[in-house]
N, C-alpha and C positions, 0 to 999 in steps of 0.2 A: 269391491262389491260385498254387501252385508247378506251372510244368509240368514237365513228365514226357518222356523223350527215349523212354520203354519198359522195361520190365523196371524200372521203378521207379527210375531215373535221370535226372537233371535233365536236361533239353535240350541242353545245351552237349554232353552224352555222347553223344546221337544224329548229332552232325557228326566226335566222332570214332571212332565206328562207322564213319560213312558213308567216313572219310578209311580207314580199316585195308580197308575192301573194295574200294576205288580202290585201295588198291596190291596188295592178291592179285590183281584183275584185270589189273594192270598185267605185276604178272609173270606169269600166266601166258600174256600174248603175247611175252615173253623169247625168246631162243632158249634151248634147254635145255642146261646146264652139268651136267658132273660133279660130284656133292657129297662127295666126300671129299677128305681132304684131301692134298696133295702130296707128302708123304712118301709112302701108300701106292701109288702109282702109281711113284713112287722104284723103293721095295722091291721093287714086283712085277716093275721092269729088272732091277732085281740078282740078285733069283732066281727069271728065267728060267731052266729047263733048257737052252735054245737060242733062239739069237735067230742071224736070216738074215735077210739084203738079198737080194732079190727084184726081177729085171723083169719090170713087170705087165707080161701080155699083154693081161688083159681085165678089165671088172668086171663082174656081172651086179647089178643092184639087185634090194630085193624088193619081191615085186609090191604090199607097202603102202607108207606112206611114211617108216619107220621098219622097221631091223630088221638082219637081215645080207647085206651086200652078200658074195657070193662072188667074190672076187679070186685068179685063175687068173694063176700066173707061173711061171721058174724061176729057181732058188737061183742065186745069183752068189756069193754071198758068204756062207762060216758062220763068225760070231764068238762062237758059244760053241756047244759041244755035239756030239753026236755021232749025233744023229739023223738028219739030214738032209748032203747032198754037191752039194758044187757039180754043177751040169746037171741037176738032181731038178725034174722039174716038182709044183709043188704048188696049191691051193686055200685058201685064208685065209676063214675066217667075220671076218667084218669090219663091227664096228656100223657102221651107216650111216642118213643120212636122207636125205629128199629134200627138193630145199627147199620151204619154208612148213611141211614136218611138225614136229609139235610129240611129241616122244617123252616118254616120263615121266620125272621126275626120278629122280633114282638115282646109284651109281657108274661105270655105264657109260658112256663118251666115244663118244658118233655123231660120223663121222665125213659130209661132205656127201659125197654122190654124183660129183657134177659133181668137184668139190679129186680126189678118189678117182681116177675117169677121166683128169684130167689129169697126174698123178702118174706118171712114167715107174719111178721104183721104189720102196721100200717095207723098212722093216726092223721084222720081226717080234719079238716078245719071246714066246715062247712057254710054257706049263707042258709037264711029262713025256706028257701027251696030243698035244701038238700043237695044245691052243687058244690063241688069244692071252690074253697073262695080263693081267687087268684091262683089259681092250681095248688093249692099249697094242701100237700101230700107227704109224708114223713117215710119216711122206707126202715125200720127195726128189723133190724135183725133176733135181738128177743126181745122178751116180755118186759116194756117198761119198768 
């Protein structure tokens, strides 16, 4: 008599079931990665509307543990665009997580909380709105 792993599969198929759901489990204790791929993130620097180096003042995280941290600074530095002027105080939506949160996978890049806070400035890649483009957020530790 032939045993059966289920669904009509020899046994041996039953372990590697078992192996393919150890690793979904596996990854999804991962921390969570952007999935597209590095050109679009490229692309999305080079066409910024405006992109500005920023000294944080502050971050505020949100009150889940994944989402946007609002990152209050002002403009030091504009290297592209004509939106913004040095001494312009502004606010950044800025993905962010806290640590141990587990955000969904996707294109967005969370950035940690804590990296965020210590991060004395920050250079923005913006679209024609003023959001950051495909989250793309720079973390400096100094001055350009």
């Amino acid at each position: 008599m032939r045993r059966h792993g289920g669904a009509g599969f020899p046994a041996a198929a039953g372990f590697v079931k078992a192996g393919i759901a150890a690793l979904m489990l596996a990854g999804l204790s991962a921390p969570a990665q952007a999935l597209l791929a590095p050109q679009y993130y490229e692309q999305a620097r080079k066409e910024a509307a405006s992109v500005i180096v920023i000294a944080v003042n502050a971050v505020t995280p949100p009150s889940e543990g994944y989402g946007a941290c609002q990152v209050n600074g002002q403009v030091k530095a504009v290297e592209r665009g004509a939106a913004y002027a040095v001494g312009q105080d502004v606010t950044l939506a800025v993905p962010c997580r806290k640590a141990g949160a587990q955000p969904p996978l996707g294109g967005t890049i969370y950035q940690d909380v804590d990296a965020l806070r210590a991060a004395p400035f920050g250079r923005a890649y913006l679209d024609a709105q003023g959001a950051l483009a495909l989250s793309q957020y720079e973390m400096l530790k100094t001055w350009p």
